[in-house]
N, C-alpha and C positions, 0 to 999 in steps of 0.2 A: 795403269790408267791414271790419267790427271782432272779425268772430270766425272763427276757423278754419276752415278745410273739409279735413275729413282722410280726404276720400273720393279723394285723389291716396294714400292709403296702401291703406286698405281700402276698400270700398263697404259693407258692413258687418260684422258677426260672423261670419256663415255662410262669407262670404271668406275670412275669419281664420282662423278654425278649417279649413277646407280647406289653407289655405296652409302652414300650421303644420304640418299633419299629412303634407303634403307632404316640409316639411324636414325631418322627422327623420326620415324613410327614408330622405332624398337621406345624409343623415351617417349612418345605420347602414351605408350602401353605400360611403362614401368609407372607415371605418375598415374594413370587411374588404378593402379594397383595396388601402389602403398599410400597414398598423400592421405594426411592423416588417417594413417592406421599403423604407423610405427608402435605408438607405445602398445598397441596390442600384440607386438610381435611376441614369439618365446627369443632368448637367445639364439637358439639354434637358425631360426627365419633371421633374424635381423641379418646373424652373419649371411644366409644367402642373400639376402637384398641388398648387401652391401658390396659382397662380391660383383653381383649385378649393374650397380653402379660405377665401380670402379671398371669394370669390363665396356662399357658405355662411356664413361670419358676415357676410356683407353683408344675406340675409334674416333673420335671427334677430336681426338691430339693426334693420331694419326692424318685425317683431314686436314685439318691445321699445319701439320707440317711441310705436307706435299703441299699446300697450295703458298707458304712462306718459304722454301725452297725455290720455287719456280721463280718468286719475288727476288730473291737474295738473287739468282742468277743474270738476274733483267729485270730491270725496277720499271720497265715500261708496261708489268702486267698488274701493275698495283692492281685497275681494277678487275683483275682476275682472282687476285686476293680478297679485296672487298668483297665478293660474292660469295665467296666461301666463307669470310666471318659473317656476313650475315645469314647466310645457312645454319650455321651452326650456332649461331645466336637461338634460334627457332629450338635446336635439341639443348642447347643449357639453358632455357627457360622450361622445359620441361623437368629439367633433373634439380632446379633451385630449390623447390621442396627442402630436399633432400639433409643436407647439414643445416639448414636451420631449427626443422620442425624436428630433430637428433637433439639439436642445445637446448631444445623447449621440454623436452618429455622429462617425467618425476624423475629426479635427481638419485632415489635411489636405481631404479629401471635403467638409465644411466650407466650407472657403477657397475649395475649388473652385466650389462653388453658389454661394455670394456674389457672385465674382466675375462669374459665367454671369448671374445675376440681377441685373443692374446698375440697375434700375428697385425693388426693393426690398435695395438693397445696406443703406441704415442701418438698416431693421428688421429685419433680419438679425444684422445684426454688435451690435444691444442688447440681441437675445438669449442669446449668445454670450457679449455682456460681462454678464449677469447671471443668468449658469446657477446659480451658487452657491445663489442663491435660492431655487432649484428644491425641490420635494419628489420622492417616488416618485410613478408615476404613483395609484398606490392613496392615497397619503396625498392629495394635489393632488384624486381623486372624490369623498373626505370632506371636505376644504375648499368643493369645490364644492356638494354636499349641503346644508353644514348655514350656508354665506351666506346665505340667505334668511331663515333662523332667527336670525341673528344681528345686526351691523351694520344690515343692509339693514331686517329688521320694524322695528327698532327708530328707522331713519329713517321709515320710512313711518309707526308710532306719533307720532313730533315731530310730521309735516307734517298729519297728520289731526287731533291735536289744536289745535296751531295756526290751522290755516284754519276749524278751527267754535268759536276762540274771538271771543264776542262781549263789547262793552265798553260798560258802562251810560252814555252819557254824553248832557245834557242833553235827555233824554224819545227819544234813539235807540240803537241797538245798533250800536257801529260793530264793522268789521273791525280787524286789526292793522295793515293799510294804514293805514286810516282815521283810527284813532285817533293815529298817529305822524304823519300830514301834519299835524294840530293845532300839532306843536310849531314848525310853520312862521308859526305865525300871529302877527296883528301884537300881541294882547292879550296881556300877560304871566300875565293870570290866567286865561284857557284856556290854554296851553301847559301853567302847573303843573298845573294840575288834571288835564290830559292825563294829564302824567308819571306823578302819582298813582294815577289811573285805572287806565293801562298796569299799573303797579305792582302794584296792587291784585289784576288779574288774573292778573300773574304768580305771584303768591302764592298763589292759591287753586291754581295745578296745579304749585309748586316740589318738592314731592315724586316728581311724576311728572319734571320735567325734567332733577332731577338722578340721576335713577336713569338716564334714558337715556342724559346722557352720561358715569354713570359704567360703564355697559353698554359705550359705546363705545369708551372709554378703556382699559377690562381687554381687549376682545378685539384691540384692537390692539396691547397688552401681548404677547398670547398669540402674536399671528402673530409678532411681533418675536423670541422666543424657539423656536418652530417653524423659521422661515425664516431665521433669524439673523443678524437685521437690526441694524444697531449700536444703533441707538437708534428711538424712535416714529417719529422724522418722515423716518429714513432713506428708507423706499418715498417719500413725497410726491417726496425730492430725487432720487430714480430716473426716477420719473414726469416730471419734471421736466426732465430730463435738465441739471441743473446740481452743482454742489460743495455741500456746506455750507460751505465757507470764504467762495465767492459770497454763499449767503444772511447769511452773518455778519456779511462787511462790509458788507453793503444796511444790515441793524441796526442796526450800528457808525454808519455815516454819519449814518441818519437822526434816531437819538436822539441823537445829537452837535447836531442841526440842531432841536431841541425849543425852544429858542430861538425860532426861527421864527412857532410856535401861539402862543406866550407874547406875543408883539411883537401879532401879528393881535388876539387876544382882550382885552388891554389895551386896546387904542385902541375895538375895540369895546364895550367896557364904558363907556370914555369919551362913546362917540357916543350910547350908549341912555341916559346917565345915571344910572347905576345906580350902589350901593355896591359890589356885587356882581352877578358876575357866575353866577347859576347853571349845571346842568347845562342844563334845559329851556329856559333862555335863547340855547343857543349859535344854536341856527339862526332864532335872533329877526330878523326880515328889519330890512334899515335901508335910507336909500335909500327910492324908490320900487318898492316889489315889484311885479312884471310875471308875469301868471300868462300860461296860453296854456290851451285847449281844444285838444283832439287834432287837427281838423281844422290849426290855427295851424301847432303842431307840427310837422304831416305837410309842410304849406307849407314850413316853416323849414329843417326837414331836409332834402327835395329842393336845395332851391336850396343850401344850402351843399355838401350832396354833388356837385352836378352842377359846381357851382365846383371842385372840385377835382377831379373827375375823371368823365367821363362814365357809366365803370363801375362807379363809386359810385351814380350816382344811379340809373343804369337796374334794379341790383338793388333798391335800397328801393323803386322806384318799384313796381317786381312784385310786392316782399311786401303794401304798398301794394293793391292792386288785384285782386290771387290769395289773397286768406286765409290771408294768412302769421302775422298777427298776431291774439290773441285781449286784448282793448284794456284790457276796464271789470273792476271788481273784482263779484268774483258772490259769491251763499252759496254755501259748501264749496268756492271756488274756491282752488287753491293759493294762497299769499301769494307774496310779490317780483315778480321779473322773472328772466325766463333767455330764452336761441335755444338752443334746442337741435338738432342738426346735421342729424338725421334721416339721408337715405340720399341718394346722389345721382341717384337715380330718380323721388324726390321735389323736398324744397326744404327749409331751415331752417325752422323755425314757433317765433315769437315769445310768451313770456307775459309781460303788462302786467300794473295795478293801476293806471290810470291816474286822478286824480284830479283834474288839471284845475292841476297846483302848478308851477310853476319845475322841481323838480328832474322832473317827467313828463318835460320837455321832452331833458333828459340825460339820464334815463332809456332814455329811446327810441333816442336818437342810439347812446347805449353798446350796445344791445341790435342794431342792426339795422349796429353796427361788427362784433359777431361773425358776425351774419349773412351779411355781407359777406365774412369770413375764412373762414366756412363753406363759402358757395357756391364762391369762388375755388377752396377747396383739393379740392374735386371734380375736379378739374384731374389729380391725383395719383390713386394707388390707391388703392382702399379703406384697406388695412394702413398707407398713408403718408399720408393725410388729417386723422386724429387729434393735433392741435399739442399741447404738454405746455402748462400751465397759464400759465408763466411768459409764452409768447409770445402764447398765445389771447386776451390780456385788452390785448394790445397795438393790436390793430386796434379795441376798441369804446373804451377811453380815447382815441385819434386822433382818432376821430370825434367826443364830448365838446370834443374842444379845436376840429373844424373848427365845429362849430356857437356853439360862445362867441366864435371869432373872427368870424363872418359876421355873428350880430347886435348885440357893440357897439358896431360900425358905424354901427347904426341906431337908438338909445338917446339919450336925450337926460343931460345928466349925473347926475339923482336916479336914474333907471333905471339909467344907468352903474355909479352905487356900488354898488344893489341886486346887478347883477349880477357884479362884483366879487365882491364880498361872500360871494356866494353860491360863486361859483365856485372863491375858497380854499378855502371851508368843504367844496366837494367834495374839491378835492386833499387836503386835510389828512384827509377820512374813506377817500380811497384808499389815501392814502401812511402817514400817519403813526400812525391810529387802527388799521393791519390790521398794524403792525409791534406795537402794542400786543395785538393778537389775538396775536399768532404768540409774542411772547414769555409770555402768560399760558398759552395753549397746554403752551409748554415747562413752562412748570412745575407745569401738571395733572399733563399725564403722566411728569412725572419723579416722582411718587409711586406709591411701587408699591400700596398700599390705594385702599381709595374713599374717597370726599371726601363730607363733608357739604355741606350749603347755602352755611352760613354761613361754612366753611373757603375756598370756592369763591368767595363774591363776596367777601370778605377780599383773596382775591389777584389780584380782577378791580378791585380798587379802587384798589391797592399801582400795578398796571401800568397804569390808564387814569389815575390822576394824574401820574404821570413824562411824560407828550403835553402836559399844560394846565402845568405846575411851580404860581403863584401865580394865575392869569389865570382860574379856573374852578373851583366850589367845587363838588364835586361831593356831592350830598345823599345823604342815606342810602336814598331811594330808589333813587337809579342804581344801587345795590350786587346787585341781581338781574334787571340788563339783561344778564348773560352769557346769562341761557337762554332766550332768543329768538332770536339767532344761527345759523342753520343752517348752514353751513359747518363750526360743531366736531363737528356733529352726520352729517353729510355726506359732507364730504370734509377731514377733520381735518388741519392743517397748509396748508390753501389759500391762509389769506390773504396772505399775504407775495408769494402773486403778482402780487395788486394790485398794491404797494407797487413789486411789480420793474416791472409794468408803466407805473407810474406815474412815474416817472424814465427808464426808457428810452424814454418815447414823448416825455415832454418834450425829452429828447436829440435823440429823431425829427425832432420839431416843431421843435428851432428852428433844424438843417439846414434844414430845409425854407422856413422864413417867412424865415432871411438867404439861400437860393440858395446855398447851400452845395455844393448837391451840383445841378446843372444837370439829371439824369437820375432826380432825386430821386424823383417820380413812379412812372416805370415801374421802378424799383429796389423802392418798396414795393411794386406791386401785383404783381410777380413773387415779390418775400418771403412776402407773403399767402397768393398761390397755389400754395407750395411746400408747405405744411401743415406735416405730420411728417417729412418724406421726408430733411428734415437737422436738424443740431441747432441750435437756439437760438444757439451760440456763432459758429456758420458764416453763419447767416443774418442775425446783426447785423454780422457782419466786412464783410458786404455794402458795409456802408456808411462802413469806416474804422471803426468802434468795437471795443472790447474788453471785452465784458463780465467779465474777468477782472483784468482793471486795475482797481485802489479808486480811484482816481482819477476811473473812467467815472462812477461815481452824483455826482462832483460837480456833472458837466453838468447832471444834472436841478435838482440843488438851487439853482443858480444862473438857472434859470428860475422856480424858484419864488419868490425873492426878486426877480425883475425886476417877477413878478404882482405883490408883496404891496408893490413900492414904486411900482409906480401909482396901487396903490389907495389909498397914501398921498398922495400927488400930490392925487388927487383928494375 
């Protein structure tokens, strides 16, 4: 199957809307039953009312997802999504109580529940440690009110426009998939003309792109000032559950190691023959390019997941086979890829834009690696399921590296350097080009006014040349590739999680491929399947590491130079 079947959610509307109208009785009943009367619970009550609760945002994220599924399929039902957040606005106004009047109750009464509740003991104690946050419950109903109004239209504005823009090029109308896998191609003068093209189109809606992420940018201003947040990207490093001194030295390290792209893209400039090396040049294939059809893929994938673990392969193989995945790029179909987690009543469901390229084939593997981190973490409770970003991007990068390990095995050596090739040029868009996201980031939002066009891709130019230093001459087109990004638009401050995931899995990986750790295996897939339920810092300690020590990201980096002198080698 290539496309979804989301009738394991709803069987259709009529369901929906029953069900829905269901939950928000079940939540007008839970808040006249507990709203202040928590601290009088015993332990034993609190844990049922909490179960209670989490059983209650477990439908309403099922809601939620069948009605932003339909979206991601056909962005022309936005307002069929809109109805559903506002339905469900009406049941999490009823459950808001709920964790704040938890962070209010005596401090000892507190300690006590936590400790009674040893099965969500971390989600517990993070809200504890992040009461400060908090508004009144009145102020927190108007926050929740006027999100949809806010951040959220304003994403759903990006993603509608985006997915129905179309790009004039030689006698067809591509997608923004479509028109980007071009720049894969072996001809130098379609790639440019791509770039162009792309350009072109962004240009005709730069007025609208920079208005939404200057929309985005003030009102995370506003919460940071409401909530009293230190700075914009403080909530991301809560979410997150790390330091900023962590993400700093990740920074630190990896623009230290810029050096690195510099070395790669020289030699590759070498290989193509070229004076120069342009922007639309970088993913210029060398080598013999080896494409795959999904069917290939789906082969490739199995087999390396099952190499490495049975419980690898048995879930792809289900999404595989159950309509986990919706494959081919459609009109008004969202653009990228994502797995989104769904419910565990359900199953994850996968969005492609598969086009038949090299990176499809990583594409898939990254996608159906969260999948994987998904279904495992069903394992846990609903409230403990949800992994912070840093760790979620760890299991589908794994899986990226189990698949380039399996097949250039099988490669003969022009394929070999293609896939070389190819596969720095991932690392380097996960690791080094999302540290260049995160620090251009920083310095949108360290202005406190709106930003023009031109102020905007000024400083998206300043921070994507410091990755290339001499090795990549980046044209005046590139200057308005910031506003196609969804992520600043989204979930602003994300990218650096790549960048974390991208060194700690290399970490991971090469424990693993020297036999480092003999129980190496069953160590991750218990990591995996732990979700949220600890932190980040506890579940990497698993393994001997410290993600607190600046010394840890050396590991990765020293993987990545082991890549980048094979490929010299070869």
């Amino acid at each position: 199957m290539t496309q979804w079947d989301l009738s394991i959610l709803f069987q259709n509307d009529k369901e929906l809307e029953n069900y829905t109208s269901c939950c928000i009785n079940e939540t007008e009943l839970f808040k006249k039953k507990y709203e202040n009367k928590l601290e009088s619970l015993t332990p034993a009550q609190f844990l049922n009312t909490l179960k209670e609760y989490e059983n209650l945002n477990l439908k309403l994220n099922k809601i939620m997802t069948y009605a932003y599924l339909c979206f991601a399929k056909d962005t022309s039902k936005g307002s069929f999504y809109a109805q559903y957040e506002q339905e469900c606005q009406k049941a999490e106004e009823n459950l808001l109580f709920f964790e704040l009047e938890f962070c209010m109750i005596n401090e000892n009464k507190a300690k006590e529940f936590i400790t009674f509740c040893e099965d969500y003991h971390f989600y517990l104690t993070n809200l504890i440690k992040n009461k400060r946050y908090n508004l009144s419950q009145k102020e927190e109903r108007v926050m929740l009110y006027m999100s949809n109004t806010g951040a959220n239209a304003f994403s759903r504005l990006f993603d509608e426009s985006m997915s129905s823009l179309k790009i004039s090029f030689e006698d067809q109308k591509l997608s923004e998939e479509e028109i980007l896998s071009k720049l894969y191609d072996h001809d130098r003068k379609i790639r440019k003309k791509a770039a162009k093209k792309f350009t072109k189109a962004l240009n005709k809606n730069i007025n609208l792109l920079t208005f939404i992420l200057n929309m985005i940018k003030t009102e995370l201003k506003n919460i940071c000032i409401l909530r009293g947040y230190e700075d914009a990207e403080t909530p991301r490093h809560l979410k997150n559950q790390i330091s900023k001194k962590s993400v700093d030295s990740l920074i630190k390290i990896t623009q230290k190691n810029f050096l690195l792209v510099e070395r790669f893209y020289k030699k590759k400039k070498q290989i193509l023959g070229f004076d120069t090396l342009k922007d639309y040049d970088r993913y210029a294939p060398i080598g013999k390019e080896v494409n795959f059809s999904f069917e290939e893929s789906k082969k490739i994938v199995l087999e390396a997941f099952y190499d490495f673990s049975p419980i690898f392969g048995d879930i792809a193989k289900e999404a595989f086979e159950q309509g986990w995945i919706d494959v081919y790029p459609k009109d008004r179909k969202q653009g990228g890829a994502f797995s989104h987690s769904a419910t565990p009543d359900s199953h994850p469901f996968i969005l492609l834009n598969y086009t038949n390229k090299r990176r499809d084939l990583f594409t898939l593997a990254h996608e159906l690696g969260h999948t994987i981190h998904q279904k495992l973490s069903y394992n846990v409770s609903f409230l403990n399921q949800d992994t912070p970003l840093t760790t979620a991007e760890t299991a589908s990068v794994f899986a990226e590296m189990l698949v380039f390990d399996y097949i250039k095995n099988k490669l003969k050596k022009e394929e070999l350097i293609a896939l070389y090739a190819a596969k720095i040029e991932d690392i380097f868009a996960t690791l080094y080009r999302q540290i260049n996201f995160t620090c251009f980031e920083r310095r949108i939002h360290s202005y406190k006014h709106e930003l023009n066009s031109e102020e905007i891709s000024k400083i998206w130019m300043e921070e994507s040349q410091k990755m290339f230093k001499e090795s990549v001459d980046l044209t005046k087109n590139y200057a308005l590739w910031w506003s196609y990004i969804p992520h600043f638009i989204h979930t602003p401050f994300y990218c650096y999680a790549y960048a974390y995931a991208q060194l700690l899995v290399l970490a991971f990986y090469g424990l693993y491929k020297r036999k480092e750790k003999k129980n190496f295996k069953e160590l991750y897939i218990k990591m995996l399947s732990l979700g949220g339920s600890v932190s980040p810092k506890e579940l990497v300690s698993m393994f001997g590491l410290d993600i607190e020590n600046e010394n840890f990201w050396e590991i990765g980096i020293m993987e990545i130079k082991q890549i980048i002198d094979e490929f010299m080698e070869l």
